[in-house]
N, CA and C atoms as a LAMMPS dump frame, in Angstrom:
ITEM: TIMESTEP
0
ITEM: NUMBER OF ATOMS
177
ITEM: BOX BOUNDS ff ff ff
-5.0000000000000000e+02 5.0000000000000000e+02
-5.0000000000000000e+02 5.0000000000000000e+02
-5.0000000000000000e+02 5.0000000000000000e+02
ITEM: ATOMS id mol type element x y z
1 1 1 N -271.312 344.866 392.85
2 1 2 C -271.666 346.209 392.513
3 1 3 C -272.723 346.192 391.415
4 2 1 N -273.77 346.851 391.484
5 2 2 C -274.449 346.742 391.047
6 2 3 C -274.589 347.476 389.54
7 3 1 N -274.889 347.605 388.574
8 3 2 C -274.911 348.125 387.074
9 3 3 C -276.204 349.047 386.938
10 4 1 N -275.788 350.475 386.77
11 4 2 C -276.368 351.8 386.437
12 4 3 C -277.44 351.057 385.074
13 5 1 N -278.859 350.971 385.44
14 5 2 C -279.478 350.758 383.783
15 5 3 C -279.825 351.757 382.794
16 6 1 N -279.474 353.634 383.477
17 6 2 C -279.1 354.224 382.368
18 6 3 C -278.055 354.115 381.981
19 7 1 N -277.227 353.394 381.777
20 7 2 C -275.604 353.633 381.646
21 7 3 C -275.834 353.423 380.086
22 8 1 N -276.469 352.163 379.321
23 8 2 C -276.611 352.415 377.732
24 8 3 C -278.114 352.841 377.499
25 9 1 N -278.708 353.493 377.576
26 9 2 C -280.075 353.916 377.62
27 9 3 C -279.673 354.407 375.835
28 10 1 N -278.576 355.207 375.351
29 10 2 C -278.84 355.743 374.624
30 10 3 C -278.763 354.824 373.125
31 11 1 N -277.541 353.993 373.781
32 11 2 C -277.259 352.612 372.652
33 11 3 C -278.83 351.554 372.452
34 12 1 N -279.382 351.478 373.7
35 12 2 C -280.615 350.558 373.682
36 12 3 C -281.808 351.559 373.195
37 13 1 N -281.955 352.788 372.92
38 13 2 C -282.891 353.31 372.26
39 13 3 C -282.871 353.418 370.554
40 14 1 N -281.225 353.517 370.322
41 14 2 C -280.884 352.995 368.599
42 14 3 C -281.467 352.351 368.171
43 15 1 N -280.628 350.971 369.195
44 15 2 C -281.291 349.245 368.44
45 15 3 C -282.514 349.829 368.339
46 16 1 N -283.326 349.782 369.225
47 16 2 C -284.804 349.878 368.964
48 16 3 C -285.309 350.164 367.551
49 17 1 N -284.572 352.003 367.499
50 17 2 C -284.96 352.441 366.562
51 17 3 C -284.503 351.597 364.76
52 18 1 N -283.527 351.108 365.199
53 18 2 C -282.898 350.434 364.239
54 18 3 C -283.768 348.632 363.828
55 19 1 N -284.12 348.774 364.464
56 19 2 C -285.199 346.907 364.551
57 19 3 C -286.136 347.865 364.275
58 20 1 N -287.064 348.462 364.621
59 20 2 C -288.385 349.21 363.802
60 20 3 C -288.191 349.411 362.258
61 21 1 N -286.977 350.151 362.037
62 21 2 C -286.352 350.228 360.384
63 21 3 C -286.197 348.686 359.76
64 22 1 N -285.82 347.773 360.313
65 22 2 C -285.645 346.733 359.804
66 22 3 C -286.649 346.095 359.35
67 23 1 N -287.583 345.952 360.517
68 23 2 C -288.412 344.995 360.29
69 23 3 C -290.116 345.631 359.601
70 24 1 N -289.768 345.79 358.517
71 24 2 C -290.486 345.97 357.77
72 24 3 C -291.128 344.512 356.883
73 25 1 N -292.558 344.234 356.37
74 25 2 C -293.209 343.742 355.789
75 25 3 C -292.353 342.924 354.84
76 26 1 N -291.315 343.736 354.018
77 26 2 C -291.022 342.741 353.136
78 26 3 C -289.881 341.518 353.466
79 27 1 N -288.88 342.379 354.463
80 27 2 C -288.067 342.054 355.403
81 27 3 C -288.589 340.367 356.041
82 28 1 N -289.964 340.796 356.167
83 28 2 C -290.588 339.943 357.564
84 28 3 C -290.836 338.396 356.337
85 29 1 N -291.237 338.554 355.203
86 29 2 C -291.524 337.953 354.484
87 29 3 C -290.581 337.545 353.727
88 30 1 N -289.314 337.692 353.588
89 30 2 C -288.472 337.67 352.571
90 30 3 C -287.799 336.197 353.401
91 31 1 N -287.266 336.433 354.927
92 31 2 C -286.506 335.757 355.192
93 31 3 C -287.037 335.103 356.285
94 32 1 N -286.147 333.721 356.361
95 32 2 C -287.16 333 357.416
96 32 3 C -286.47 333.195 358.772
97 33 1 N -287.136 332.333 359.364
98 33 2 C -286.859 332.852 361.361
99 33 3 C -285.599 333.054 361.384
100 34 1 N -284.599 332.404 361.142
101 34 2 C -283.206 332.283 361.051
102 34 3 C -282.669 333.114 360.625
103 35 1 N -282.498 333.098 359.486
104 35 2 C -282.15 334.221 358.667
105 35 3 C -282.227 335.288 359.062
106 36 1 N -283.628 335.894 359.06
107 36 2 C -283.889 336.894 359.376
108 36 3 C -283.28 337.145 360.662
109 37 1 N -282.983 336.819 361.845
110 37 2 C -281.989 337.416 363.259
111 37 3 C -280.69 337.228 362.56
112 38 1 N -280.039 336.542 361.739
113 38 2 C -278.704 336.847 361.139
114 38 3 C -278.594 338.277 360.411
115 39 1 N -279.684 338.455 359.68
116 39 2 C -279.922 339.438 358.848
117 39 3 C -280.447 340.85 359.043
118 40 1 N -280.684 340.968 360.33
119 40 2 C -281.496 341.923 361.511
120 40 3 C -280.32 342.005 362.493
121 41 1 N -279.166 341.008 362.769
122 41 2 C -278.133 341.553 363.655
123 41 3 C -276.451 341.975 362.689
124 42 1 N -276.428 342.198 361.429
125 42 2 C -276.145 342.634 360.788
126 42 3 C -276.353 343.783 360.183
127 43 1 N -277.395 344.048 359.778
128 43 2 C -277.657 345.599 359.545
129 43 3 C -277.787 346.635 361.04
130 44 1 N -278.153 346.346 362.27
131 44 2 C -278.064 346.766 363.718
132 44 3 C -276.558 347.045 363.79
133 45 1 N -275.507 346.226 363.17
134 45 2 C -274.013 346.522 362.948
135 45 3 C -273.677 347.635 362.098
136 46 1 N -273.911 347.134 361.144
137 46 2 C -273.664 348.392 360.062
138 46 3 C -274.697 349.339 360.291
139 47 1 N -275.502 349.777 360.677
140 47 2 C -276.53 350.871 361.03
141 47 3 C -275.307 351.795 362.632
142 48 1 N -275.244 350.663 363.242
143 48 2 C -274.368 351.492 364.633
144 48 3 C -272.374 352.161 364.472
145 49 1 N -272.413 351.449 363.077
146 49 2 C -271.209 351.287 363.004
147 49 3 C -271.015 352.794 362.341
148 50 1 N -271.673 352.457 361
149 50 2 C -271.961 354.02 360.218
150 50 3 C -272.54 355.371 360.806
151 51 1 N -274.098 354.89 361.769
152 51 2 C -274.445 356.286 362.357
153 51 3 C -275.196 356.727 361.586
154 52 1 N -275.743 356.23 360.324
155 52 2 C -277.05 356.344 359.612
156 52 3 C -277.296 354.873 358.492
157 53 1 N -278.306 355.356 358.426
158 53 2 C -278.969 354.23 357.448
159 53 3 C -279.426 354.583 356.246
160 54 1 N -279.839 355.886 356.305
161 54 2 C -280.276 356.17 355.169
162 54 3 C -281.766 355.913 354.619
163 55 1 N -282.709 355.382 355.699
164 55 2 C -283.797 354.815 355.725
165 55 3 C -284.486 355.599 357.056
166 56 1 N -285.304 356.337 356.44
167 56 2 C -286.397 357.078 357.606
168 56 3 C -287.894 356.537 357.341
169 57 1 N -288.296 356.777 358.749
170 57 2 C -289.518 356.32 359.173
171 57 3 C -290.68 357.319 358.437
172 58 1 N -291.718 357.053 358.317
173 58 2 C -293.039 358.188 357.736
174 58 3 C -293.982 358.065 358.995
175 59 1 N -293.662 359.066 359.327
176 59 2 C -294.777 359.182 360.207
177 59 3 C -296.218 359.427 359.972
C-alpha cells in the first residue's frame, strides 16, 4: 500500500521552517559538520516539541 505524501506535508513544512531559523551565519560558523546536525536535530526537537521558538525571520 502505498503512502499518501501529503499525509505530513504540514510537519515537513515546520522542519523546513525550523532549519532556515537555525541555520544562521553564526550557527554555521560556530559548530563543525558534526556538531552542528547534533545541534540542528535538537533544537528541530525542542522547536516541534514547544510550538515556538521565539526566533522570527525579517523579511
Amino acid at each position: 500500500m502505498k503512502r499518501n505524501l501529503r499525509e505530513n506535508t504540514g510537519v515537513q513544512l515546520l522542519l523546513k521552517r525550523y532549519r532556515t531559523l537555525f541555520q544562521i551565519s553564526e550557527n554555521l560558523n560556530y559548530y563543525s559538520r558534526a556538531d552542528f546536525k547534533i545541534a540542528e536535530k535538537k533544537f528541530l526537537k525542542f522547536a516541534l516539541m514547544e510550538g515556538t521558538t521565539k526566533i522570527y525571520l525579517e523579511a
